[in-house]
C-alpha positions as CSV (number, residue, x, y, z in Angstrom):
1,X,0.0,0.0,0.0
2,X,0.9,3.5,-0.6
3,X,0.1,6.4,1.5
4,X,0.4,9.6,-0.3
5,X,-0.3,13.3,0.4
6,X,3.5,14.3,-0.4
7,X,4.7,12.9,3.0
8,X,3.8,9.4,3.7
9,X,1.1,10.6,5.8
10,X,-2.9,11.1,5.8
11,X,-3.6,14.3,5.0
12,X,-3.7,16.2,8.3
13,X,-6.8,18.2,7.3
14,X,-8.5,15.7,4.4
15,X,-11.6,15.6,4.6
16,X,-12.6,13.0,2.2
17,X,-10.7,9.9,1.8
18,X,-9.8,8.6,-2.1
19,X,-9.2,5.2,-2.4
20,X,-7.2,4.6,-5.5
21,X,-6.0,0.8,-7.2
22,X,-4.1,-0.5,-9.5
23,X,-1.5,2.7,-10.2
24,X,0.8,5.0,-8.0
25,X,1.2,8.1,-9.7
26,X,2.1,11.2,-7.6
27,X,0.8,13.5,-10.4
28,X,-3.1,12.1,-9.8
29,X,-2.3,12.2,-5.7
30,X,-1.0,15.8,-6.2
31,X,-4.4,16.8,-7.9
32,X,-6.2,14.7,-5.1
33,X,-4.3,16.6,-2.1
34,X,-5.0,20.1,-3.7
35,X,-8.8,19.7,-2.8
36,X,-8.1,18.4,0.8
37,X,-8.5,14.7,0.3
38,X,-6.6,12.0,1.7
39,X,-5.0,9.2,-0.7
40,X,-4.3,6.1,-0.6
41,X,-2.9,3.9,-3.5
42,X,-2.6,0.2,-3.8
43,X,-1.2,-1.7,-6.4
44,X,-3.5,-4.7,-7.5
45,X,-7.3,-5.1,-7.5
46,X,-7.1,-7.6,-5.2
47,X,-5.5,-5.3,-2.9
48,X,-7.9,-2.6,-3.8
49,X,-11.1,-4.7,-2.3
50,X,-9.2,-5.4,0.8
51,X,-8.7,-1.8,2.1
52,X,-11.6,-0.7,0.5
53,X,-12.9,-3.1,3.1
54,X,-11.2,-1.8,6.0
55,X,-10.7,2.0,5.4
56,X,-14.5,2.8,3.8
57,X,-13.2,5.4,1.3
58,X,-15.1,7.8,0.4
59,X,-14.5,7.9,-3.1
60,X,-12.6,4.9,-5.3
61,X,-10.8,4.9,-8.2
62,X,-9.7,2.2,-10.1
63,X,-7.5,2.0,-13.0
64,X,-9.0,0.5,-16.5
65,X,-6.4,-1.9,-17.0
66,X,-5.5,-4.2,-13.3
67,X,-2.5,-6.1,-13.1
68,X,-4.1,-9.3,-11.4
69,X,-8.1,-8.9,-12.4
70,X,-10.6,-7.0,-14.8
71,X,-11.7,-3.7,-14.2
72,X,-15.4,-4.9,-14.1
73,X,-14.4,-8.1,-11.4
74,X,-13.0,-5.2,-8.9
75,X,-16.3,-3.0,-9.1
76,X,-18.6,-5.9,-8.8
77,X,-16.6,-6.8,-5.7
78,X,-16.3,-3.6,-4.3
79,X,-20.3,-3.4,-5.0
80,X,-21.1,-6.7,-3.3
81,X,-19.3,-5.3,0.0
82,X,-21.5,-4.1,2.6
83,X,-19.1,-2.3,4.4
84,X,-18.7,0.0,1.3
85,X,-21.9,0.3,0.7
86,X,-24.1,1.7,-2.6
87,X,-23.3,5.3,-1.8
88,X,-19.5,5.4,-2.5
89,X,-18.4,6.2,-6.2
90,X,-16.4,4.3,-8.1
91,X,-14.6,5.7,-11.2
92,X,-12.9,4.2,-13.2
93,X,-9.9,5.3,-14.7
94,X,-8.8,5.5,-18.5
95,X,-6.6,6.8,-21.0
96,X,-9.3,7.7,-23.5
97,X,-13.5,8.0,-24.0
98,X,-15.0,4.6,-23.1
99,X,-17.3,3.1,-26.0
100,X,-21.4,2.9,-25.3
101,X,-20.5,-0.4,-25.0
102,X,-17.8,-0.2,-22.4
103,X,-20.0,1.9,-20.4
104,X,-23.0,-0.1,-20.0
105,X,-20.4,-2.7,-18.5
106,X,-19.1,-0.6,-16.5
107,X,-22.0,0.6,-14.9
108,X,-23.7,-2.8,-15.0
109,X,-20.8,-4.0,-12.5
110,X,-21.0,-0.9,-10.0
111,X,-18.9,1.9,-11.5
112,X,-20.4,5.0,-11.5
113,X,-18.4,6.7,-14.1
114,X,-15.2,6.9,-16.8
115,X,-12.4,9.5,-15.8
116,X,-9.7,10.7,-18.3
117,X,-6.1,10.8,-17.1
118,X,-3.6,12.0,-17.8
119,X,-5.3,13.2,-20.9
120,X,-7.8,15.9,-18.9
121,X,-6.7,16.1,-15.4
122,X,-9.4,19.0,-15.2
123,X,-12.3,16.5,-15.6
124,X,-11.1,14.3,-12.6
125,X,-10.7,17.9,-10.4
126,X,-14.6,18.7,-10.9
127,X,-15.8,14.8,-11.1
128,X,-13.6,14.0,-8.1
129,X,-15.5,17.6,-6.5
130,X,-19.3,16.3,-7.7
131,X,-18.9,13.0,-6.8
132,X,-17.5,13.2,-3.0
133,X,-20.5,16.3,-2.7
134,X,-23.1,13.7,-3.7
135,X,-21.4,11.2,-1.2
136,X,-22.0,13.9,1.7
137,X,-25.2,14.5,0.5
138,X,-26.2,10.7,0.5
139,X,-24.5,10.2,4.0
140,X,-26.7,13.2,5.2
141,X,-29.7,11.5,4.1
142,X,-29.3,8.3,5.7
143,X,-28.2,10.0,8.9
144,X,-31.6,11.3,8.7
145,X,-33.3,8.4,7.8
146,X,-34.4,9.5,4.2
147,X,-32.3,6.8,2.3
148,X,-32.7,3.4,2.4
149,X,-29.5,1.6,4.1
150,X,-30.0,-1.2,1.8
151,X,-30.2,-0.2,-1.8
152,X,-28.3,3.5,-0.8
153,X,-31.5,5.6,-2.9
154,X,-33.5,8.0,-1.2
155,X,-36.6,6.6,0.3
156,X,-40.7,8.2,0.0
157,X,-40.2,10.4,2.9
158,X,-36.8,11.7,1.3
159,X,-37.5,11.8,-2.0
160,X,-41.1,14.3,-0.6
161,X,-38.5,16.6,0.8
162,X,-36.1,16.2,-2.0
163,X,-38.9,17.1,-4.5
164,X,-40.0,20.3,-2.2
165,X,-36.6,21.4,-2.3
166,X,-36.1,21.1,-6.2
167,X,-39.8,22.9,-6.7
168,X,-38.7,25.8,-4.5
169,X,-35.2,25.8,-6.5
170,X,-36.7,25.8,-9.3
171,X,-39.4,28.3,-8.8
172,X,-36.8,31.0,-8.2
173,X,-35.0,30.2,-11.2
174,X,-37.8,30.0,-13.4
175,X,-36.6,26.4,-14.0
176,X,-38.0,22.6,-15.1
177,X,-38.8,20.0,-13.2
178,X,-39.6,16.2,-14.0
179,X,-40.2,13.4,-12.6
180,X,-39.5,9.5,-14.1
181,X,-40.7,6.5,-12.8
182,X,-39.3,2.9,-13.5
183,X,-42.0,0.0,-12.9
184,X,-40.1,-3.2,-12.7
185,X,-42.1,-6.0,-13.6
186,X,-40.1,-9.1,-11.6
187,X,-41.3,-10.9,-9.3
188,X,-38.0,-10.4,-7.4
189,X,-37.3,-6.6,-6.6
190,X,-34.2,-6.1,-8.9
191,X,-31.9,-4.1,-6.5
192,X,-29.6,-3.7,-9.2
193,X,-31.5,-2.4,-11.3
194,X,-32.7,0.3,-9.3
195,X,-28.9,1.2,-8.6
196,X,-27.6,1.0,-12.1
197,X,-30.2,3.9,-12.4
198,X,-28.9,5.9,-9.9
199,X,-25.2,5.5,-11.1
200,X,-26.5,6.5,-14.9
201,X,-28.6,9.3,-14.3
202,X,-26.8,12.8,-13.1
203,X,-25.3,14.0,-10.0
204,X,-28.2,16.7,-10.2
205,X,-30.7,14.2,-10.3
206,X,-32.3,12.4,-6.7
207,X,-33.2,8.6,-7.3
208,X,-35.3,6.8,-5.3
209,X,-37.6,4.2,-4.4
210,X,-41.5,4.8,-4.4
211,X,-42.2,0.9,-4.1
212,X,-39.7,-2.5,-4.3
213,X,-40.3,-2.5,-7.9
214,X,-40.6,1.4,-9.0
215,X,-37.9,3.4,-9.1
216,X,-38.0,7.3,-9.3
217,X,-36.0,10.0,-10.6
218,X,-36.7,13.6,-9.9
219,X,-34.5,16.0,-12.5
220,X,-34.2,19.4,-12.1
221,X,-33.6,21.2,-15.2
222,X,-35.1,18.9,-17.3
223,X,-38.3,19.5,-19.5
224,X,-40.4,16.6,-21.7
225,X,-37.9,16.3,-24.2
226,X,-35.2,15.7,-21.6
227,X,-37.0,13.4,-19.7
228,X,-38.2,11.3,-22.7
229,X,-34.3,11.1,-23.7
230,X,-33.1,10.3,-19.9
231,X,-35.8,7.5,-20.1
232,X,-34.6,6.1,-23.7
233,X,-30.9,6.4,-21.9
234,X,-31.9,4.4,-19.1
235,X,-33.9,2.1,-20.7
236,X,-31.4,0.7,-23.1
237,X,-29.0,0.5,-20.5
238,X,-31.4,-2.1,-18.0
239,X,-32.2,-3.7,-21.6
240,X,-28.9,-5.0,-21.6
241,X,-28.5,-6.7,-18.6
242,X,-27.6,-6.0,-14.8
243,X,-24.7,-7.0,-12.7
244,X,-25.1,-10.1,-14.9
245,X,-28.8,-11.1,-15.3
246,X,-30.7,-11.1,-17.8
247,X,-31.9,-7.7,-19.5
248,X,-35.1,-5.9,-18.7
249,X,-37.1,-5.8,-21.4
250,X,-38.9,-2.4,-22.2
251,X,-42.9,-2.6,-22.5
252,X,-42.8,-6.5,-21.0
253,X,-40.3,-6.3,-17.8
254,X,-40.1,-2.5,-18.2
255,X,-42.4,0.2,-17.8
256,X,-42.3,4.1,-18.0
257,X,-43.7,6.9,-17.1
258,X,-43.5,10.5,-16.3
259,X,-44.6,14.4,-15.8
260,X,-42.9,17.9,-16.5
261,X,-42.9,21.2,-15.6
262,X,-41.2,23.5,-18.1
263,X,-41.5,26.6,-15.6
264,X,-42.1,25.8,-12.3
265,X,-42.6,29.6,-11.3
266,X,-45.7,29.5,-13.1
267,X,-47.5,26.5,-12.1
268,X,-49.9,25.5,-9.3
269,X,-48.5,22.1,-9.0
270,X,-47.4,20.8,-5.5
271,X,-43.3,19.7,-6.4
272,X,-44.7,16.1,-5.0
273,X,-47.5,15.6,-7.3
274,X,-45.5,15.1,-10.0
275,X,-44.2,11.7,-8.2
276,X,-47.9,10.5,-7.9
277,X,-48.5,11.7,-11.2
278,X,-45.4,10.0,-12.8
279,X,-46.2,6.5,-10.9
280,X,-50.4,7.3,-12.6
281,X,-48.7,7.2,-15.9
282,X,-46.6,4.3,-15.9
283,X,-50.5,2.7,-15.9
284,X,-52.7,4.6,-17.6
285,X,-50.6,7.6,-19.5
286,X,-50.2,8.5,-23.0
287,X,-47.4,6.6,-24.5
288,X,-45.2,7.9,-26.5
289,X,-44.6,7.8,-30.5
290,X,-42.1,4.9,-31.0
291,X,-41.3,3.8,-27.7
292,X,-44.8,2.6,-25.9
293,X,-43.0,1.7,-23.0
294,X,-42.9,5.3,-21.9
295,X,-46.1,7.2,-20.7
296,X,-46.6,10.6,-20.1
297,X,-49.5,11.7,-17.4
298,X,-52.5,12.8,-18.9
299,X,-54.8,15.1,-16.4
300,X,-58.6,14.2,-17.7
301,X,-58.9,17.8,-17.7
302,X,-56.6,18.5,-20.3
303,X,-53.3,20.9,-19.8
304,X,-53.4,24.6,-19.7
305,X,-50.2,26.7,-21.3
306,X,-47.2,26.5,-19.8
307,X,-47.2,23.0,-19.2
308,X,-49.2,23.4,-15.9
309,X,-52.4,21.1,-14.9
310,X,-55.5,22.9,-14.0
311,X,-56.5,19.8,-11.5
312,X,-54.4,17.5,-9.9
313,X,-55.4,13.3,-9.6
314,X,-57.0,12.1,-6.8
315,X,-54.4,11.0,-4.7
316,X,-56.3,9.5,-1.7
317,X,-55.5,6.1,-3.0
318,X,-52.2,6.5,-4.5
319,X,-49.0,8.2,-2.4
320,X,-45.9,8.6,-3.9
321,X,-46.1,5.3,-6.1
322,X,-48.8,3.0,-4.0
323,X,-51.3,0.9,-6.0
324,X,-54.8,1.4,-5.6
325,X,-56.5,-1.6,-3.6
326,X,-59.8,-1.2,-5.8
């Protein structure tokens, strides 16, 4: 193991610790120490699981090409690891832009994203800076018991606060706001699943789980174009298989659906509605041209401009995602 902070010492004042394997390079640890993290390098993937284990990083990187393992071996088994847990990033490390391909494996095995060194040491700085914020932010939440411990996403009562906080955001900006759900037809919840959608959507975006087999994903910023894209991404990502299993399959396995708000100053909606109204859809929306998989909610009273909803649904039988007993 290597220790590094330009002694061969911890960081006296880190305050986020970056696990990194398979390479020692002083140039990477240099651009690490500059925003007050901690390093630690190891050699060998192997290696890499083992402290990862023991020191519960706060960020991991891993270099694409391991001397004693693949790349997508060491995520998986950093994934499987309790004691890491589902809200620690893994990137992983590589010379040049991954393929499509090489990304939906990546992410399929626990990575949450490609990094670009030494090519662009500027895209690790704000990556490294994103991704250790939306650890805090995650660790914050399950301190206060609005993530679930188990799956890492937020849960109903945090993604209802979540939402608030993105509607008054966005109000003041004159912003969008959307909502996605996932309805995963298995008669297993697919854990994975729901995490490969966190790792795929942005750090902007909050993930969470309405039920043990819908997944939401609130996006600020993001009108019905957006959204419809963000669910395509998604979609073909689960399509091709998760953390080994067998692929969802969009409009049999898979369902979508979803609601936005191009201007949230404007409209009258409550920021949570638009998770009852995106679950609604996902069963009775309008599907869209080409991909019938994905539904957008449709108010029986038909919209008014701006993209607002004169009424909202009756939402005495269905909370934040729950089925209707009728």
């Amino acid at each position: 193991m290597t220790t590094s902070t330009g002694t061969d010492t911890p960081h006296a004042n880190a305050t986020a610790l970056v696990l990194i394997g398979g390479m020692a390079e002083p140039t990477l640890a240099d651009l690490l120490h500059a925003q007050g993290c901690g390093v630690v390098q190891v050699p060998t993937g192997t290696r890499l699981v083992e402290w990862a284990h023991d020191l519960q990083p706060d960020l991991i990187l891993v270099r694409e090409e391991l001397p004693d393992m693949r790349v997508v071996e060491a995520c998986e088994l950093l994934r499987r690891n309790p004691r890491i847990g589902h809200n620690v990033p893994i990137l992983i490390i590589t010379a040049d832009r991954p393929s499509p391909e090489q990304r939906v494996t990546a992410v399929s095995a626990g990575a949450w994203d490609f990094v670009r060194f030494p090519r662009d040491p500027r895209e690790i700085t704000l990556k490294v800076q994103s991704y250790l914020q939306a650890k805090r932010n995650l660790d914050l939440a399950l301190a206060e018991g609005l993530v679930d411990p188990v799956t890492g996403l937020h849960n109903r009562i945090g993604l209802a606060r979540r939402a608030r906080e993105l509607g008054a955001l966005m109000s003041r900006r004159r912003g969008a706001l959307a909502c996605l759900v996932f309805a995963l037809e298995t008669e297993v919840p697919d854990l994975g699943a729901a995490s490969v959608v966190a790792r795929i959507t942005r750090v902007s975006d909050v993930v969470g789980a309405l039920t043990s087999n819908e997944v939401a994903v609130l996006a600020p910023g993001t009108d019905e174009a957006g959204i419809v894209q963000m669910a395509l991404r998604v979609g073909r990502v689960l399509s091709a298989g998760v953390g080994g299993r067998e692929g969802l399959i969009p409009g049999s396995t898979l369902r979508a659906g979803y609601d936005a708000v191009s201007n949230f100053t404007y409209s009258p909606v409550d920021p949570v509605e638009l998770l009852a109204r995106a679950s609604t859809a996902v069963r009775s929306g309008r599907p869209e041209s080409g991909s019938s998989w994905v539904a957008r909610f449709e108010d029986p009273d038909g919209p008014v401009s701006g993209g607002a909803w004169m009424s909202p649904p009756n939402l005495s039988n269905l909370q934040l995602g729950r089925r209707s007993t009728k």
